[in-house]
PLY file of the C-alpha trace (Angstrom):
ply
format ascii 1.0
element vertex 467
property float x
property float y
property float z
element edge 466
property int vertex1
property int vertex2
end_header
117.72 -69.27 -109.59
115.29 -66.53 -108.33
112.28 -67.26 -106.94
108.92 -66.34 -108.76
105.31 -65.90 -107.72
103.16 -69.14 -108.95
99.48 -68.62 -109.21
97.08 -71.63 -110.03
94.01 -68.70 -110.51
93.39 -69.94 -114.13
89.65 -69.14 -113.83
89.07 -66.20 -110.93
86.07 -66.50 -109.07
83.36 -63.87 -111.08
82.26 -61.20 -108.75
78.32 -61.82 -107.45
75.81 -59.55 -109.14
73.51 -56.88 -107.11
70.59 -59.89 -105.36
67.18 -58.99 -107.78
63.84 -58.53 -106.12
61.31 -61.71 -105.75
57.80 -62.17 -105.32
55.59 -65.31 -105.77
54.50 -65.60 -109.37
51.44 -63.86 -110.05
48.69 -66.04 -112.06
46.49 -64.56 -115.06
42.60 -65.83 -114.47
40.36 -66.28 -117.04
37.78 -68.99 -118.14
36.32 -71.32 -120.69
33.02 -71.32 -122.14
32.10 -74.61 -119.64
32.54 -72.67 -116.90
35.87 -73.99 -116.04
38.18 -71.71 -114.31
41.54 -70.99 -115.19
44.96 -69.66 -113.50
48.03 -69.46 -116.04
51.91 -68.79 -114.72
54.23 -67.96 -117.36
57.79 -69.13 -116.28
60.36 -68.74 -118.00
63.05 -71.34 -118.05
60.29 -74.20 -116.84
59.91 -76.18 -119.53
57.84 -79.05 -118.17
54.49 -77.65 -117.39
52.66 -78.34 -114.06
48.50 -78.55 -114.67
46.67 -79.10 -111.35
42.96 -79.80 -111.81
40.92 -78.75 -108.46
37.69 -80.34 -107.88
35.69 -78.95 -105.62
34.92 -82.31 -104.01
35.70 -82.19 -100.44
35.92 -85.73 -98.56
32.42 -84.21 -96.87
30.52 -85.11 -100.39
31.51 -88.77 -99.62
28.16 -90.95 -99.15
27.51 -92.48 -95.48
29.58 -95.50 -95.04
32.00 -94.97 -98.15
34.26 -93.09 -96.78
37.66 -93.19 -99.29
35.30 -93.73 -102.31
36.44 -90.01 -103.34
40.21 -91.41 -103.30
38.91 -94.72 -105.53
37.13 -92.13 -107.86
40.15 -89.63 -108.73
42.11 -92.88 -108.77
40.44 -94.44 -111.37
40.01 -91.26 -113.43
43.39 -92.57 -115.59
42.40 -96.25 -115.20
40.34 -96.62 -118.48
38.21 -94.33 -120.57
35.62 -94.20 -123.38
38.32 -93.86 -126.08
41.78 -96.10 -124.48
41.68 -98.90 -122.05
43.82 -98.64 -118.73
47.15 -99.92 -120.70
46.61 -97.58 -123.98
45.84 -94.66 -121.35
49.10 -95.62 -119.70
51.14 -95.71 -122.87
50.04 -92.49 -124.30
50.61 -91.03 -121.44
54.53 -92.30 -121.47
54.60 -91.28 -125.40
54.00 -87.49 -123.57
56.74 -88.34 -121.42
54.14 -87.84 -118.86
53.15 -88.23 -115.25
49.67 -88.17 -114.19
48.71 -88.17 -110.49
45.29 -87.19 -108.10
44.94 -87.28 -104.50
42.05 -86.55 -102.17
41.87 -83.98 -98.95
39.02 -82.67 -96.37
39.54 -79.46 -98.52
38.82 -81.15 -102.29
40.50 -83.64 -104.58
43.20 -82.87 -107.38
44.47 -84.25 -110.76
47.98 -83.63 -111.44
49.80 -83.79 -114.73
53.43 -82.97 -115.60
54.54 -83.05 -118.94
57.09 -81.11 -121.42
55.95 -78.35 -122.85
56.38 -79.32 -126.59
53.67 -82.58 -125.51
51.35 -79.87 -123.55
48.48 -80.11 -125.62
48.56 -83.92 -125.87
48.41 -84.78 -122.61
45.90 -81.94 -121.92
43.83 -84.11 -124.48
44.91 -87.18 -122.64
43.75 -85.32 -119.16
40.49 -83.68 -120.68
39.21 -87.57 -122.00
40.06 -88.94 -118.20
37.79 -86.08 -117.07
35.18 -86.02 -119.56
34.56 -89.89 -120.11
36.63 -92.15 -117.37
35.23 -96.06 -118.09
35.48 -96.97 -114.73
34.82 -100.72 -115.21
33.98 -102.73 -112.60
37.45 -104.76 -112.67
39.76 -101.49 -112.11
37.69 -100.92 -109.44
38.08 -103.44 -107.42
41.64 -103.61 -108.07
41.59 -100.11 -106.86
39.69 -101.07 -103.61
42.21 -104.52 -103.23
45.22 -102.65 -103.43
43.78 -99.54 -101.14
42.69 -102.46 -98.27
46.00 -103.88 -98.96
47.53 -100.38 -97.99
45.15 -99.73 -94.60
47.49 -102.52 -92.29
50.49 -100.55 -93.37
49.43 -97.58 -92.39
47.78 -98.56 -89.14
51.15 -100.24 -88.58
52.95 -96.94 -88.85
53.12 -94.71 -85.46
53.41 -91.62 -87.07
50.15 -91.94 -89.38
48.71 -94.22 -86.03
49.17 -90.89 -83.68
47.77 -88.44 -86.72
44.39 -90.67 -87.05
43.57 -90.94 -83.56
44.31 -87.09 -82.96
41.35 -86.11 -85.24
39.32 -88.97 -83.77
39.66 -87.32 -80.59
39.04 -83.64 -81.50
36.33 -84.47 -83.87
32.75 -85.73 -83.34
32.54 -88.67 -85.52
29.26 -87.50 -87.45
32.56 -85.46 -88.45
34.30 -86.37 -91.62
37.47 -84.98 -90.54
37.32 -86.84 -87.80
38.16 -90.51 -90.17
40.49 -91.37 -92.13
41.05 -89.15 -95.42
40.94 -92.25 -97.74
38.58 -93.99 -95.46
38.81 -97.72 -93.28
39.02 -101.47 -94.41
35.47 -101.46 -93.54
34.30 -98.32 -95.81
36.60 -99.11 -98.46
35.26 -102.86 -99.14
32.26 -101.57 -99.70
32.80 -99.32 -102.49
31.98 -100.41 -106.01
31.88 -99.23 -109.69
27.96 -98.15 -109.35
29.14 -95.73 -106.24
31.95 -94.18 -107.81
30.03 -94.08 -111.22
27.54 -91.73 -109.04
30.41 -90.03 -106.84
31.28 -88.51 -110.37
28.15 -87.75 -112.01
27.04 -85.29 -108.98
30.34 -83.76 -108.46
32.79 -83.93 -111.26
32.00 -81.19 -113.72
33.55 -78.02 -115.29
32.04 -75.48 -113.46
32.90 -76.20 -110.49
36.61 -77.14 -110.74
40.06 -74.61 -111.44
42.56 -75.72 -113.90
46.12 -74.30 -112.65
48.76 -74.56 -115.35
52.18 -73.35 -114.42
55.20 -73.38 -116.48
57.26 -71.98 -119.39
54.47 -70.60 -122.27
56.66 -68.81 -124.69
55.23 -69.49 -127.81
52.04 -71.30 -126.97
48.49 -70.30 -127.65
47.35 -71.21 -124.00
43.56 -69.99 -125.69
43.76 -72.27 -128.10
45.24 -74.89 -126.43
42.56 -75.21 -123.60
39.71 -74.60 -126.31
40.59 -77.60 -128.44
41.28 -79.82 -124.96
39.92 -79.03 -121.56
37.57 -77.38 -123.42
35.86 -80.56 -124.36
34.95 -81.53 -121.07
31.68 -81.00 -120.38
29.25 -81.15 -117.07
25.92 -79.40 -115.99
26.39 -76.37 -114.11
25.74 -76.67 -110.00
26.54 -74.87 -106.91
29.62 -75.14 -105.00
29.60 -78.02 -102.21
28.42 -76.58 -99.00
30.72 -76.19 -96.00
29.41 -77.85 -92.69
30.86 -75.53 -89.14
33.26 -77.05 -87.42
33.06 -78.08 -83.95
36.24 -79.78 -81.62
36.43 -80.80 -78.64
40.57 -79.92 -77.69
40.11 -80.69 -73.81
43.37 -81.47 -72.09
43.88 -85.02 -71.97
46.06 -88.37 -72.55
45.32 -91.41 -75.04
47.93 -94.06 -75.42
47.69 -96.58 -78.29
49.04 -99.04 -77.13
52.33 -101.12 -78.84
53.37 -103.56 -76.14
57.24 -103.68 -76.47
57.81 -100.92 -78.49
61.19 -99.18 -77.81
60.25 -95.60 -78.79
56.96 -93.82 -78.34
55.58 -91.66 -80.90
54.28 -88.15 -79.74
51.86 -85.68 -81.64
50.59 -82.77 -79.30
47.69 -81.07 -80.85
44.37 -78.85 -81.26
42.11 -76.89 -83.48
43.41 -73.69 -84.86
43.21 -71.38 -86.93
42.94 -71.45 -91.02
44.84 -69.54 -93.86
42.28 -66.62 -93.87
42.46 -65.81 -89.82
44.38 -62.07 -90.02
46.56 -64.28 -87.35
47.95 -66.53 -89.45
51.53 -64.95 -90.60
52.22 -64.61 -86.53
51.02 -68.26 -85.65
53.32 -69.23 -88.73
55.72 -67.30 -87.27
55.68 -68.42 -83.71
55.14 -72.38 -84.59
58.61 -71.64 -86.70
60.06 -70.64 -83.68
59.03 -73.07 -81.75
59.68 -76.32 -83.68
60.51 -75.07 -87.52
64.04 -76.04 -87.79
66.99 -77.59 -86.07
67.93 -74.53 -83.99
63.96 -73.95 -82.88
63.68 -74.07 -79.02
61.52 -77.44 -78.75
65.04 -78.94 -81.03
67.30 -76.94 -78.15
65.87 -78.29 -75.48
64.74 -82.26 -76.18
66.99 -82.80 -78.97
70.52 -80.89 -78.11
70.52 -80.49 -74.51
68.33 -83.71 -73.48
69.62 -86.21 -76.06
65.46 -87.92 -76.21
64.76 -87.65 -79.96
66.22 -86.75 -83.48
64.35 -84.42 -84.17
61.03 -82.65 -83.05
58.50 -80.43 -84.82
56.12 -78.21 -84.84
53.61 -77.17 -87.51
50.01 -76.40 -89.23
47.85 -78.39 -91.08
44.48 -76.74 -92.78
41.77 -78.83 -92.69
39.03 -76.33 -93.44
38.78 -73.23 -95.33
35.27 -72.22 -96.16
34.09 -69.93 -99.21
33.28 -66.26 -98.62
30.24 -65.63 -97.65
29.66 -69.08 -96.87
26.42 -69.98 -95.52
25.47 -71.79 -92.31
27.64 -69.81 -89.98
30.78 -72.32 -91.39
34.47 -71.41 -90.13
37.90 -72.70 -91.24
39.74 -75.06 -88.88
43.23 -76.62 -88.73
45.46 -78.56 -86.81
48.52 -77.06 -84.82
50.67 -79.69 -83.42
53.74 -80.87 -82.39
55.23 -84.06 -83.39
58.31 -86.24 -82.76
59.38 -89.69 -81.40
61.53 -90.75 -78.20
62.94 -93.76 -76.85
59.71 -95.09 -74.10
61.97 -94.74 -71.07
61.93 -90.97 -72.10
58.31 -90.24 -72.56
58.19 -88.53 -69.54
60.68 -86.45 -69.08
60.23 -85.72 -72.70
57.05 -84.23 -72.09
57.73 -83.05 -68.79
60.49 -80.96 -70.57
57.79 -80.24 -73.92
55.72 -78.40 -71.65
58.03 -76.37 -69.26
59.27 -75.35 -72.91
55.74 -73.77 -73.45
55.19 -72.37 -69.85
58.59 -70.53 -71.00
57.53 -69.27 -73.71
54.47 -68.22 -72.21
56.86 -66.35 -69.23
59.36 -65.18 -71.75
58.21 -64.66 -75.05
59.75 -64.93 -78.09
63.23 -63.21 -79.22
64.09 -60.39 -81.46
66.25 -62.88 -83.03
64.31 -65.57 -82.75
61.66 -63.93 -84.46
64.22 -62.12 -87.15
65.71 -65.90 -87.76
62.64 -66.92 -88.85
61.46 -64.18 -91.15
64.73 -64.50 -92.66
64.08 -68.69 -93.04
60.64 -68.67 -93.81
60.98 -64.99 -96.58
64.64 -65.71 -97.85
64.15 -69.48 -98.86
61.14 -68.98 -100.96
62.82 -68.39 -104.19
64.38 -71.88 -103.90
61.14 -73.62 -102.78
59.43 -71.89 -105.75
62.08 -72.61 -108.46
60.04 -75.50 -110.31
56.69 -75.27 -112.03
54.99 -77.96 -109.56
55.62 -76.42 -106.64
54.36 -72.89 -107.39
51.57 -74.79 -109.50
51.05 -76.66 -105.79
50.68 -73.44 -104.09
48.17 -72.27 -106.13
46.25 -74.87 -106.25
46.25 -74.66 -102.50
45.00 -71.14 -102.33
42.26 -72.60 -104.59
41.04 -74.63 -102.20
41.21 -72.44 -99.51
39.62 -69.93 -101.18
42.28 -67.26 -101.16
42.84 -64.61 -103.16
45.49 -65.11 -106.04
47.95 -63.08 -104.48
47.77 -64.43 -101.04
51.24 -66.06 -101.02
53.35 -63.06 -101.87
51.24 -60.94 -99.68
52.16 -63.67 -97.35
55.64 -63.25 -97.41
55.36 -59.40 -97.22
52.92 -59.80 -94.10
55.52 -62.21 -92.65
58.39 -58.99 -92.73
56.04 -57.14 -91.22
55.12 -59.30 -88.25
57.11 -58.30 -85.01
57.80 -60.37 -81.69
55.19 -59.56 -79.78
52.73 -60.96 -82.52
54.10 -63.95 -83.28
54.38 -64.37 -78.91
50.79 -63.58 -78.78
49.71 -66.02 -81.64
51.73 -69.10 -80.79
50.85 -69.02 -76.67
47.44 -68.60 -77.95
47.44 -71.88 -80.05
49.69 -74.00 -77.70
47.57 -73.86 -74.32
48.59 -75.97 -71.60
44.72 -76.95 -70.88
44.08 -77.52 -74.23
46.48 -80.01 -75.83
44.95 -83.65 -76.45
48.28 -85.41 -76.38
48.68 -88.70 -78.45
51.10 -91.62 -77.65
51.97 -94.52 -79.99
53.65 -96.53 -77.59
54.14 -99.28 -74.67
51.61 -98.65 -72.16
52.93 -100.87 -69.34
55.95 -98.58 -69.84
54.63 -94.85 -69.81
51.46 -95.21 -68.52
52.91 -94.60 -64.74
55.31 -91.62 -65.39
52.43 -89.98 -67.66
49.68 -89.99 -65.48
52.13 -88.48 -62.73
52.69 -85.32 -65.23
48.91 -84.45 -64.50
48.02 -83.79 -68.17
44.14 -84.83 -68.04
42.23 -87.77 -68.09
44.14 -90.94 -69.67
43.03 -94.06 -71.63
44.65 -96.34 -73.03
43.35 -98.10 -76.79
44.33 -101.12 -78.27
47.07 -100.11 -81.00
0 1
1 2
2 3
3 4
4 5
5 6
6 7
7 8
8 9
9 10
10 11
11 12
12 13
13 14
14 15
15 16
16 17
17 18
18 19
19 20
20 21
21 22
22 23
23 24
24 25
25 26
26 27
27 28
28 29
29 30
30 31
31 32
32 33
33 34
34 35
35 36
36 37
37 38
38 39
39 40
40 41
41 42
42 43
43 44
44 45
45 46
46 47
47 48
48 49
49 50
50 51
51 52
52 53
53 54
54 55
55 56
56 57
57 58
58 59
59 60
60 61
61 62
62 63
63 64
64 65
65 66
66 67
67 68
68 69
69 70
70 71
71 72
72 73
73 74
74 75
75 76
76 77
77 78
78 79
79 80
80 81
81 82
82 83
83 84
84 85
85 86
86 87
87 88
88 89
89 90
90 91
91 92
92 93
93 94
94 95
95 96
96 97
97 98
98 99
99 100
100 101
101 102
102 103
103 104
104 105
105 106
106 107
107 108
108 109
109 110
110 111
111 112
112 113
113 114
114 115
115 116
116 117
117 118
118 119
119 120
120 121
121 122
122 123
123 124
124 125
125 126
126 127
127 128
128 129
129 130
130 131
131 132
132 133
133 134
134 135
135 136
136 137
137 138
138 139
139 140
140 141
141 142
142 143
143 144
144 145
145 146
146 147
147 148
148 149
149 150
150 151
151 152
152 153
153 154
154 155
155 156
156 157
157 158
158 159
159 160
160 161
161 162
162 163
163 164
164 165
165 166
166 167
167 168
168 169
169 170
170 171
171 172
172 173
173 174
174 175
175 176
176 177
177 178
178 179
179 180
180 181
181 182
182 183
183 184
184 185
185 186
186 187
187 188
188 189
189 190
190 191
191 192
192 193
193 194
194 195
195 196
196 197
197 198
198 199
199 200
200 201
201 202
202 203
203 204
204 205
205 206
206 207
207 208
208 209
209 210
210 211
211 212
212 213
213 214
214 215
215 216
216 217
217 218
218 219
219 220
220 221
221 222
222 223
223 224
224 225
225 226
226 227
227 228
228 229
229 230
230 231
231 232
232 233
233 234
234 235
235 236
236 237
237 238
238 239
239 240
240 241
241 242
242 243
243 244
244 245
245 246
246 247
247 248
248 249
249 250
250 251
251 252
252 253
253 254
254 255
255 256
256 257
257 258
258 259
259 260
260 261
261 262
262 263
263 264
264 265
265 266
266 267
267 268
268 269
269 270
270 271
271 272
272 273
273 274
274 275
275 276
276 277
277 278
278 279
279 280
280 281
281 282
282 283
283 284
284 285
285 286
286 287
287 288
288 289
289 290
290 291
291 292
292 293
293 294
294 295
295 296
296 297
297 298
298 299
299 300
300 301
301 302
302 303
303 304
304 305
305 306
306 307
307 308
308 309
309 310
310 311
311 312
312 313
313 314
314 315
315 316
316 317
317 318
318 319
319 320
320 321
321 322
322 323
323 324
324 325
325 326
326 327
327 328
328 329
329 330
330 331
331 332
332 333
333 334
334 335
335 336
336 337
337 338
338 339
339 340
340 341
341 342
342 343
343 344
344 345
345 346
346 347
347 348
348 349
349 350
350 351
351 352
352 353
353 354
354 355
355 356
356 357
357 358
358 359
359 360
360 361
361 362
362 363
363 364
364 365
365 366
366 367
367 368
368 369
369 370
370 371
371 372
372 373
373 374
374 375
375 376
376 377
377 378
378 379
379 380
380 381
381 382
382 383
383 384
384 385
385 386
386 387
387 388
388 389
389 390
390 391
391 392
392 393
393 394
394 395
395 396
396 397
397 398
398 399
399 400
400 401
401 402
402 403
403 404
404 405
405 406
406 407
407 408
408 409
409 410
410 411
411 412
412 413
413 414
414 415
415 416
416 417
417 418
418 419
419 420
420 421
421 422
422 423
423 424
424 425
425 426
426 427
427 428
428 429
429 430
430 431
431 432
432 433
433 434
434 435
435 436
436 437
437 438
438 439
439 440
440 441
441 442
442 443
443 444
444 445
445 446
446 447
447 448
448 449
449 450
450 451
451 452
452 453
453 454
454 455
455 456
456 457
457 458
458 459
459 460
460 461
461 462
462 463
463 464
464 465
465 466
């Protein structure tokens, strides 16, 4: 018997092809006769359509004392109109196979529908009547307002949304609206009714004012006509954008513990005003904050995570809370948050910020890496065809440079400006937003337990609030 070669390759592995160039999806703009602007993404392959409807209604619009009224508004636009009562809304809506969502932020408040292409101009019907004529009776309103006080405890109860809302109450004055809560308190909310939201809508819910962003595979469909027998149809009286108040902070160096008597972890959030999307510093800051506390293998991760064993996981990050208009008038400026967030066991606290901030006096000493800095280019540049593959997430991104008031080809410059950024500019830009003096430091935590070994760290002025 001689022996023979046996090969199991029934199918052989296919060779990869040559990788094909990739920028962010560039939108066509145009407009309807109402004034209502529109970006359009063809994308092949996506057949269920992402349509994001920006209002420009930021949470500074709200009426004194009604703060979250803006959140019952967009809320209710689906809960009953002039045509289909909250059910019938509801079950056309499933007929379309589907989903229609809206959410409020300091920048302006959004309407989001996903739906199969073949049902697009259906539920763009569906949308354009919850737009044009929402009912909102007086009993989906105060369901709205019931289940949104119901909500408030849980959140409260939560240390990582606990830490986020005292962090703006402390670097905001609280004539500030972004100094509250985004979809306002138990106190604000039980006063809202039908009446206020009725008015909420009439002076800021209109056409001309507001972007439609509609992302997704088009092949075949007359987008023109489409829009013109839908969207189209809603209808509004022209106005002028919503004004942009300046933004003052006060990011003094200091402590505040809210206080969770026998909690067994503390909650940290570091923070202070920085800068927004438009600052020419913003691909370096981006940069540097990846470094930082990005990812796993980011040096805040290295050091309190891997070699210290206090927490799972700690990061660091952005969050725009202002981005005013060109041109805009009053002297207004962009703002956002940069932070850095995470959550220890309380006989860690600290050491785990004693360790947090020799990490930034390093950095400071140091700088950044060449690979450090190449890592994160190559993170932050080479996973953005992934992030972008559906139609709601590039439909997400545009609506974001919507509200920032961006230009529509921000993101891909983005990621070209990002290649471009070296070490010492994403050094520079991260020291610069990470100050030692400057960090109002939040804990969510037992006081009796880290009150002592905090004030020894010498961080500023500490209080302590009832959690």
């Amino acid at each position: 018997m001689t022996d023979a070669t046996v090969t199991m390759d029934f199918y052989p592995q296919p060779a990869s092809g040559r990788p094909k160039p990739w920028t962010f999806p560039a939108p066509e703009r145009g407009s309807l006769g109402t004034g209502l602007t529109v970006l359009h993404c063809h994308r092949p392959g996506q057949q269920v359509v992402a349509v994001e409807i920006c209002l420009d209604m930021p949470l500074d619009v709200e009426p004194d004392g009604l703060d979250g009224i803006a959140t019952i508004m967009v809320d209710a636009l689906s809960q009953g109109t002039g045509k289909h009562t909250a059910e019938e809304f509801a079950a056309e809506l499933e007929r379309c196979g589907a989903t229609l969502d809206a959410d409020t932020d300091y920048l302006g408040a959004r309407v989001s529908l996903e739906v199969p292409v073949s049902r697009l101009a259906r539920a763009l019907g569906l949308l354009a009547e919850a737009l044009d004529a929402p009912a909102f009776t007086g009993s989906e309103i105060e369901r709205l307002v019931r289940n949104r006080l119901d909500e408030i405890p849980l959140e409260l109860a939560n240390p990582g949304r606990r830490a986020a809302m005292q962090l703006s109450q402390e670097l905001f004055p609280a004539s500030a609206r972004m100094s509250r809560p985004r979809k306002g308190t138990a106190d604000t909310v039980a006063r809202i009714d039908a009446a206020g939201v009725r008015a909420l809508y009439q002076a800021h819910v209109r056409p001309a004012t507001a972007t439609a962003v509609i992302v997704g595979d088009l092949t075949g469909v007359d987008l023109d006509a489409v829009l013109a027998g839908t969207l189209g149809g809603w209808t509004g009286d022209a106005a002028e954008p919503a004004p942009t108040p300046p933004v003052t902070a006060d990011d003094t160096g200091r402590v505040v513990i809210v206080d969770r008597p026998g909690a067994v972890q503390t909650q940290l959030l570091v923070g202070r005003i920085g800068p927004d999307r438009q600052d020419p510093v913003w691909p370096a800051l981006l940069l540097g904050t990846y470094c930082l506390g990005g990812t796993l293998t980011s040096r805040l991760d290295r050091v309190l995570r891997e070699e210290k064993g206090y927490t799972y996981g700690v990061r660091a990050f952005e969050q725009v809370l202002r981005s005013p208009a060109p041109h805009a008038a009053g002297g207004a400026t962009g703002a956002s948050v940069v932070a850095i967030s995470g959550s220890v066991d309380t006989a860690s606290t600290g050491p785990a910020l004693d360790d947090l901030r020799a990490v930034l006096r390093t950095l400071a000493a140091e700088g950044l890496t060449e690979t450090e800095r190449d890592t994160a280019v190559q993170n932050l540049v080479g996973v953005a065809p992934l992030k972008y593959e559906s139609a709601a997430s590039v439909a997400g991104t545009l609506a974001d440079q919507v509200e920032q008031h961006l230009p529509d080809d921000y993101q891909a410059q983005l990621y070209a400006r990002l290649t471009e950024t070296g070490t010492a500019e994403a050094t520079a830009a991260v020291i610069a937003a990470f100050p030692e003096d400057h960090l109002v430091t939040i804990l969510v935590g037992d006081a009796s337990q880290i009150m002592a070994p905090v004030k020894a760290l010498g961080m500023g002025d500490v209080k302590v609030l009832t959690g």
